[in-house]
N, C-alpha and C positions, 0 to 999 in steps of 0.2 A: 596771433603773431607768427610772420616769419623766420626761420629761424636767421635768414640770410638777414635780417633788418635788426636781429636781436642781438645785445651783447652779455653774452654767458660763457667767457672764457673756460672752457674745461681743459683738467690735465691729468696724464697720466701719474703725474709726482706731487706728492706733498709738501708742504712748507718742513724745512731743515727741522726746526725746533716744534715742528705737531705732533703730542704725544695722543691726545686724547680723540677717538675715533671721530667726534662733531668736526673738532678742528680741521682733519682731514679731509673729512668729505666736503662739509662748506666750501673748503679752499680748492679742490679738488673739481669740484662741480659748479666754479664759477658763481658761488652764490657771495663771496665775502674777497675781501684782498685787503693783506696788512701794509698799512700805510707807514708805519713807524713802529717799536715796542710799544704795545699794548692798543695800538691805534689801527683801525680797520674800514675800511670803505663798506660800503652796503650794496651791493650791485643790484639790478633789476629785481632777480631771483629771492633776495633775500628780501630785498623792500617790501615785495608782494607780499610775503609771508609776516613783515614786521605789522605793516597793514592790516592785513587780517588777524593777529593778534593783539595789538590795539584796539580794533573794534571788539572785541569780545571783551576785553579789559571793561571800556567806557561802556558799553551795554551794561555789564552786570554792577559798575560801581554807580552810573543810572539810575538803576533801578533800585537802589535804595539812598535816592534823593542825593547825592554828591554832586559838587557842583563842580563841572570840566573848565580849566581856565589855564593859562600859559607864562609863568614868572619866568624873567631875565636868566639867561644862563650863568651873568657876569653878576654878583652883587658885592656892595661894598663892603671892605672887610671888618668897617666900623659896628656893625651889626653881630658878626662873631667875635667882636673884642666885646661887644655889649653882655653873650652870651657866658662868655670865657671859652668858646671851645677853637679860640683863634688857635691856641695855646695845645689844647687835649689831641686836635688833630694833626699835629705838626706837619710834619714835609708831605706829608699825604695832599695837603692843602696848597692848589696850586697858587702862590701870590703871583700879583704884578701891577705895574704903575705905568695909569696913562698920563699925557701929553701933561697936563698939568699937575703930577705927583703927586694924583690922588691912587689910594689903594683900596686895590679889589680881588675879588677868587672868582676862579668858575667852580661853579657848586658843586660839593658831590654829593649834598640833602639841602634841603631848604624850612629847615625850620627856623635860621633868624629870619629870611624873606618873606614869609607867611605873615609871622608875626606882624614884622613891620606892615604887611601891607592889612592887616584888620587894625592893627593900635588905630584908635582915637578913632575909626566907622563902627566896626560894632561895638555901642555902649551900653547898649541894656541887656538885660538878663531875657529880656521877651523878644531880644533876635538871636536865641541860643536855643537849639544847638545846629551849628552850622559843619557842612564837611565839605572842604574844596582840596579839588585834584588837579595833578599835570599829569601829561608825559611830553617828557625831557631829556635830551641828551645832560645828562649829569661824569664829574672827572675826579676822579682821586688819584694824585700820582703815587701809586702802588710801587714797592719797591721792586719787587719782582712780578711782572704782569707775564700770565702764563693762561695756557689752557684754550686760547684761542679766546672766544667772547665771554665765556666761563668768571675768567680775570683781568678784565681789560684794564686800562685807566682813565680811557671812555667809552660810557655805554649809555644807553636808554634806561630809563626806569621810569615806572607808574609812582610818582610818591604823592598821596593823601595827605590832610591834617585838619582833626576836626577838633572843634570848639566849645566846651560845657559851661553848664553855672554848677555842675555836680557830677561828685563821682560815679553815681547811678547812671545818669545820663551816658558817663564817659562808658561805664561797664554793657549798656545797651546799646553803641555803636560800636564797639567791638566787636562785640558777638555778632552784628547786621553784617562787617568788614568781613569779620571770618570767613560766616556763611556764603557772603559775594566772594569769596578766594576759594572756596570750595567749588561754586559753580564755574568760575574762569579754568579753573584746573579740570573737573570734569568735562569743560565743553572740549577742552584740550585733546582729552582722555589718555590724562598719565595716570600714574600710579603713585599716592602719594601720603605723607604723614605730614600732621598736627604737632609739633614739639616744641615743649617747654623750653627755652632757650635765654642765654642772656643778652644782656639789653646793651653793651659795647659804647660805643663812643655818641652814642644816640642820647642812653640814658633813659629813666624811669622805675615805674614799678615794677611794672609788667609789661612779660614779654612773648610770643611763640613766634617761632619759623614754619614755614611749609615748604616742605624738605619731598623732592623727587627722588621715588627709592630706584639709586641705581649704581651699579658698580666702582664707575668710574669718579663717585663723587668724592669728594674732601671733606665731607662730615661724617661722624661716625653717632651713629643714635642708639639710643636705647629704648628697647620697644617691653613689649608685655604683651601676655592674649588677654588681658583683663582689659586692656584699652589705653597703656598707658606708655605715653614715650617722652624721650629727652634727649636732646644736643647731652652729648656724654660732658661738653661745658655747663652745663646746665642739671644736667641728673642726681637723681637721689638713688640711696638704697633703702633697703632692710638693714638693722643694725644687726649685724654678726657677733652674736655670743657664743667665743670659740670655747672648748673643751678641754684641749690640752692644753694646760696652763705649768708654771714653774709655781713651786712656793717654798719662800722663803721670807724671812725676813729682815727688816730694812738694814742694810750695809755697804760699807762702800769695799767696790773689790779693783785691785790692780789687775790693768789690762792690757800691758805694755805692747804697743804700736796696732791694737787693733780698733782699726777705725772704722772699716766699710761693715756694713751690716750683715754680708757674708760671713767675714769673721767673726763677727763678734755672735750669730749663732753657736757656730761651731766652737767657738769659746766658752760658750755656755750649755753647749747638747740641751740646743731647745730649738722653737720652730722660731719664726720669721716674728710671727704676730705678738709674742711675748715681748719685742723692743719696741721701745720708741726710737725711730730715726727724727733726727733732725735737719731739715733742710732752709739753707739761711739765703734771702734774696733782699738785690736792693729795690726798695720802692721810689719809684718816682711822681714826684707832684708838680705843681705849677713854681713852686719856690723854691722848693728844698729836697734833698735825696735823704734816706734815713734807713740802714737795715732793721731786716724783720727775722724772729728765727720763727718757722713751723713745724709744728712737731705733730706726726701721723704715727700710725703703726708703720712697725719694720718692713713688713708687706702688702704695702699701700702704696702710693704713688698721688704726688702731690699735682691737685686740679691747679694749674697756673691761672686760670681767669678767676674760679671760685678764691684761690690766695690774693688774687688782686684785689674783686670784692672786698673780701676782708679786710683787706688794709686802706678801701676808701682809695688806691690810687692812681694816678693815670697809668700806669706800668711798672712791671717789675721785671727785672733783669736780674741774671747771675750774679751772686757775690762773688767777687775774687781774695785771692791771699789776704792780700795788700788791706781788704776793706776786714777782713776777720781779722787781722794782727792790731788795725788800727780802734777795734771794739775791744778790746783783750777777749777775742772769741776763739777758744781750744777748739782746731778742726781735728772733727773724729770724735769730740768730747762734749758735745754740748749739747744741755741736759734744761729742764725749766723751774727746776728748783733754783734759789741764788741768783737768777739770770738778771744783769741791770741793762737790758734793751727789749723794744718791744718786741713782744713774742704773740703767736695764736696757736690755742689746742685745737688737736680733731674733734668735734664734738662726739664722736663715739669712743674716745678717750675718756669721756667725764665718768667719776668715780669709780673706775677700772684700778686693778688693784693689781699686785702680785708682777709689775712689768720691769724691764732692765730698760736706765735710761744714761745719757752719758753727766758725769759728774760735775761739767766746768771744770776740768782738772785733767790736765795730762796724763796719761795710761790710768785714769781712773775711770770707772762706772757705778751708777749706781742699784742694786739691787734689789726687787723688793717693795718696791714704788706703789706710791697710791695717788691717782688724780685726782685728790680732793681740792677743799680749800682754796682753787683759783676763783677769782671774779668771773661770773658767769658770762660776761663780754668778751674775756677770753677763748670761749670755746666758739667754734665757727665748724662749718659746714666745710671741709679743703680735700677731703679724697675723691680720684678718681675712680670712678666706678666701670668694674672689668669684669670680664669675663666669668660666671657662677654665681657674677653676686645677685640677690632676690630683689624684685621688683618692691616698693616702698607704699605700694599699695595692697598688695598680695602676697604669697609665701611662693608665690612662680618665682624661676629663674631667667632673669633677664635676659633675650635675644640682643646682636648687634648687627646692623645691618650699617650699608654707608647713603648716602642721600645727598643730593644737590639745593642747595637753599635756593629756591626760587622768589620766596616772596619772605616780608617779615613787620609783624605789626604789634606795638608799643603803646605802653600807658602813660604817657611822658608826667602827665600831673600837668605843675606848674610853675617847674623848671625853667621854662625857657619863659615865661609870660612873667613870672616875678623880678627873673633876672634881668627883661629888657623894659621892665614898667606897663606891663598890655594888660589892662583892666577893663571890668564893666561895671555898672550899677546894678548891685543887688537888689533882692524887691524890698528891701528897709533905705535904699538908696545910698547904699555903702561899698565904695570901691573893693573888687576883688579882682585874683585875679584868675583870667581864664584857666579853664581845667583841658587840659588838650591830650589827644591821640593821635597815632602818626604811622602809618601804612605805607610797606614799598613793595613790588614787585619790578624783578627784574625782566623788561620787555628783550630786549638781546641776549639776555640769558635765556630766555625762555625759547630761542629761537634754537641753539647750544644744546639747550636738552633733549626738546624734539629731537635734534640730532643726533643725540646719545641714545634715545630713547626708540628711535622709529629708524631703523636701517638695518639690513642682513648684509653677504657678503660681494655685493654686486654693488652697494649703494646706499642711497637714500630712498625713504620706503613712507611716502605721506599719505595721510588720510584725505581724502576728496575734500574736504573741509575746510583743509589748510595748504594744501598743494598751491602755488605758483599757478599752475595750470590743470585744467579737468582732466585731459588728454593728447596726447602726443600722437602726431602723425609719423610717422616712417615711409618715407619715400626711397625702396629701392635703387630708381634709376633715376635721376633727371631730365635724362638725353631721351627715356622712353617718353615717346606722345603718350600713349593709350594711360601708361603708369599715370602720368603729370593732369593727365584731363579730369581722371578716377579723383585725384589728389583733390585737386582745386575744386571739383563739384563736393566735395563728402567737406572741406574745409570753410568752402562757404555756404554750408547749409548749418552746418557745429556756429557758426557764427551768428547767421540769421535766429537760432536758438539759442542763444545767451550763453551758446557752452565754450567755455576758455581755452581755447587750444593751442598750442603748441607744434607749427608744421616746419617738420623737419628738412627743408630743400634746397642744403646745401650740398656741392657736391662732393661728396665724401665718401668712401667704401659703407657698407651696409653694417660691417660687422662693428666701424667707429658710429655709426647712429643710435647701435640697440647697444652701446657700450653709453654711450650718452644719457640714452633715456631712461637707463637704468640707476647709472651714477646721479641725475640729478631726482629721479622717485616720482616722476609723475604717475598716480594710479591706473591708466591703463594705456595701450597704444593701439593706434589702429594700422596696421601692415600692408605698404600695398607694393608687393614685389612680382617674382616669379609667378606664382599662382593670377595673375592677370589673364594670363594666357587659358586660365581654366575658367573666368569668369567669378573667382573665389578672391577675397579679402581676409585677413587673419587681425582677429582682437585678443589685445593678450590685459590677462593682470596680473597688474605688478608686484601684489603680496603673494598669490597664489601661485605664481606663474601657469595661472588653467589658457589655454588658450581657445579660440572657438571661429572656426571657418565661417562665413555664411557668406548666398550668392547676391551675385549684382544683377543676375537677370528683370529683377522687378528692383527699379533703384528706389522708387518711393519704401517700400517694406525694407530692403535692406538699410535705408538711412533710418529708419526706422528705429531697426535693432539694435543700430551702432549707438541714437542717442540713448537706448534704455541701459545700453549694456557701459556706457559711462555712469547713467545716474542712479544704476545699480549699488 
């Protein structure tokens, strides 16, 4: 391609609101342009590269028998009321009515649409187990869409969904999925972790992320050299059996106006982990709102998704004054002894003994405390796991590193298949209903990462693999014959040889072409300036910046070199 016939806007200036280095340079280097908040055009540049990453997607989910196929962007919203999660996903879910006031979404997963389109075709147990794919432009209107492709509120995604008569079945196409996400990500060649994670507005048993380990990302993991990692939403520890403990016994003591748990150490000349804090939120469901109070230690810090869990609810939000006055709930003072609302312990509170908790009672506490005696559905899993605490498999101390969620796959069960009626005929001839799995990768994200992943300080920096193009020509002069002649024989010989080039011959100063070809990361260039005059050509690459002369006197040997030194 010429460059004169190509359109690759490049600029010297980035988008106002581009924090994060992908956003930049995509925008920068002509490969993306925002169309609206969180909405993006896909220019040549990037097309190329979505292209080639869709094909390495459908090769390796291929090759472990998934079936490629293409569902409606639009579907009716009669199908997520079927589900209930018209409701779970709220404004994130774009509605709208056409001409005849029917309603529909554009999808931002398709697990009613799947469904509906197997209910009542696969009926027997003997066409199980089935696994069909798309990619999709898929839409969630994000409240705050940020990061460039990173958070759009349209983007591309691979999303999967396969089909069992048994959980075995479903546990051996996971691990098939996995392993094909390993290979999509190696042929990639990122860097990347496996992590335990939760399953969100999806839903299921089970869940893992594949998480690219990188700076810039919005997740924060916890790793192990034993082998072991977790979305810090999702992680476990070692249970910490602290030392320094108070003891006393049981009594109630006046505490007058100390409420935060700064004070109320230093009220007591003890450490942090001796209290129970209390933290009260409201939960939300499809019907009704209801507070909850949770109680952790004093130096702990409550997991908000692992609280939500717990409470079974679509979300949980801050309690305000207004909602503790209306519980008769003492802030600063609420403790789970007496308590008449529902409550969840830390489950590393259970049968802990010797701790300061708050009384139900204004400038009261109580001291001395023993977590016995609650109902064992009381205690739940709710701290978040920080910095020194030990890995839950080992006596290591847990690493935090940050990561970009690239891909994420789920054990859904049969959630979605009982709630919308999708059965088959067991081998007794008894309706059940489907046991299903559900796999996403994000393809425009993935494009975002690379980007985060693969650039120094000149640009973007792509592997021959995934590059747009093999190689970039640079054409010094245009107005020179001898330069332009060099040009066009070396471009259509790259051509006649399958190799992808990029010829740069527009007329521009020399110093905006290698500012170019750097900015957009094509692996190597080939130069053909001043040194014409010496009968010498200049090949540069783009990671190493090595560069290497050779003559044109024998052009068959020099085109030669030029193709090795690309497929180098």
């Amino acid at each position: 391609m010429k460059f004169t016939k190509f359109y690759a806007p490049t600029s010297k200036n980035a988008p106002k609101d581009a924090q994060l280095t992908s956003h930049i340079l995509l925008s920068r280097a002509g490969y993306i342009e925002q169309l609206g908040s969180g909405l993006y055009n896909y220019l040549p540049l990037a097309n190329t590269m979505i292209e080639k990453i869709k094909n390495i997607v459908i090769k390796r989910m291929q090759e472990i028998d998934a079936n490629y196929l293409n569902l409606s962007f639009v579907c009716p919203l009669s199908y997520w009321d079927e589900s209930g999660r018209s409701f779970v996903f709220g404004k994130e879910l774009l509605r709208f009515k056409d001409r005849k006031d029917n309603d529909f979404i554009l999808s931002p997963t398709a697990e009613e649409a799947i469904v509906a389109l197997v209910r009542g075709k696969i009926t027997s147990y003997k066409q199980l187990p089935i696994n069909l794919f798309q990619i999709q432009s898929k839409f969630r209107d994000e409240a705050r869409p940020r990061f460039g492709l990173l958070r759009g509120r349209e983007f591309i995604m691979k999303d999967a969904y396969s089909f069992h008569s048994s959980y075995e079945s479903l546990d051996e196409e996971f691990l098939k999925v996995q392993n094909a996400y390993c290979k999509i990500l190696d042929d990639l060649k990122l860097n990347y972790a496996i992590v335990d994670a939760d399953s969100g507005a999806i839903g299921g048993s089970g869940s893992k992320e594949f998480m690219v380990i990188a700076p810039s990302g919005e997740d924060d993991l916890a790793i192990c050299k034993c082998g072991y990692c977790a979305n810090v939403e999702a992680a476990k520890r070692q249970k910490i059996n602290y030392e320094n403990k108070i003891e006393a016994n049981l009594s109630k003591f006046k505490t007058p106006n100390i409420k935060s748990i700064d004070d109320l150490a230093n009220f007591f000349k003890c450490e942090k982990h001796n209290l129970i804090k209390a933290v009260v939120k409201k939960a939300i469901y499809k019907d009704k709102e209801e507070l909850i109070v949770y109680f952790i230690r004093g130096n702990d810090e409550l997991n908000e998704v692992k609280a939500k869990n717990a409470a079974n609810a679509i979300e949980i939000v801050d309690a305000n004054d207004e909602d503790l006055l209306n519980n008769s709930l003492c802030a600063g003072f609420i403790g789970p002894f007496n308590l008449d609302i529902k409550f969840f312990i830390d489950e590393e509170l259970k049968n802990e003994d010797n701790l300061i908790c708050g009384a139900n009672e204004v400038d009261y506490h109580l001291v001395g405390v023993k977590i016995t005696n609650f109902l064992d559905e009381r205690f739940k899993d709710l701290s978040l796991v920080k910095q020194g605490d030990k890995c839950p498999n080992c006596s290591s101390e847990l690493d935090f590193v940050k990561g970009i969620e690239v891909g994420h796959i789920f054990k859904l069960g049969d959630k979605y298949s009982k709630a919308m009626n999708a059965t088959y005929l067991d081998e007794n001839g008894k309706a059940q209903a489907f046991i299903m799995g559900c796999y996403g990768v994000g393809i425009s994200r993935l494009l975002a990462v690379l980007a985060e992943c693969k650039n120094d300080e000149f640009g973007l920096c792509w592997d021959k693999s995934l590059s747009p193009f093999d190689t970039y020509i640079i054409l010094s002069d245009v107005k020179n014959e001898e330069q332009m002649n060099i040009a066009n024989e070396i471009y259509a010989y790259l051509k006649k040889n399958n190799i992808n080039v990029l010829f740069d011959d527009r007329n521009e100063r020399f110093g905006v072409k290698i500012n170019d070809y750097e900015l957009i990361g094509v692996p190597s260039a080939i130069i053909i300036g001043k040194k014409i005059q010496e009968n010498l050509i200049e090949l540069k690459d783009r990671k190493s910046k090595e560069s290497l002369q050779i003559s044109l006197e024998n052009k068959e040997e020099c085109f030669k070199k030029i193709k090795e030194f690309i497929e180098k």
